[in-house]
N, C-alpha and C positions, 0 to 999 in steps of 0.2 A: 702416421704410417698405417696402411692395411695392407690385408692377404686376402688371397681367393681361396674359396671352399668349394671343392665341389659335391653337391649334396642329391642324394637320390632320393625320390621320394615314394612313399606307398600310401597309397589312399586311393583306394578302391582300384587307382590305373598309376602304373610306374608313368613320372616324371623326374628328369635330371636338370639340373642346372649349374651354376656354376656363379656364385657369388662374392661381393668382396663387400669384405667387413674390418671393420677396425683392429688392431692387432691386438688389444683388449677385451676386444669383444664374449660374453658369455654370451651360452647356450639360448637364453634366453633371447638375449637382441641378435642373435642369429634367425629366430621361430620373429622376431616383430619385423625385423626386415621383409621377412617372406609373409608375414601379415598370415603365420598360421598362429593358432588359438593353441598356448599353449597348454592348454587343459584337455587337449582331445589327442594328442600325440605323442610318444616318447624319440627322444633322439638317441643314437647308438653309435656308437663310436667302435667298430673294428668287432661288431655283433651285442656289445655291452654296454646297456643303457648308462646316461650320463646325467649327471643333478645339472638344473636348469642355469644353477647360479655361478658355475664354474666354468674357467676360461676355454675357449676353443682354441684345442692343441691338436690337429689334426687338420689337414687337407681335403679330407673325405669322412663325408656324415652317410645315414640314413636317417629318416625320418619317417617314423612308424606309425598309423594312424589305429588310434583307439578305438573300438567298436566294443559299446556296452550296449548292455538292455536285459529284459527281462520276457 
């Protein structure tokens, strides 16, 4: 069984899309589907960042692109 997510995204230009992922599915295999690198991103959940390894219980993400340096 899956659901669809729809997911906006920030990195440098808003993108949306609209995914189906397993109804199992964590945060994680949500970011490898979409083949972003989850070490450069945080995902948010209704504004409030969410641990990678926990179940996707929401319909709608954002996905926030981390910008470090020095």
């Amino acid at each position: 069984m899956s659901k669809r997510v729809h997911v906006t995204i920030h990195a440098g230009e808003i993108s949306e899309q609209t995914v189906e992922i397993a109804e199992s599915a964590t945060y994680e295999d949500l970011l490898n589907t979409l083949n972003i690198n989850q070490e450069t991103v945080l995902v948010l959940n209704g504004g409030n960042a969410v641990p990678l390894d926990g179940a996707v219980n929401s319909d709608r993400l954002t996905i926030l692109r981390v910008v470090t340096g020095g």
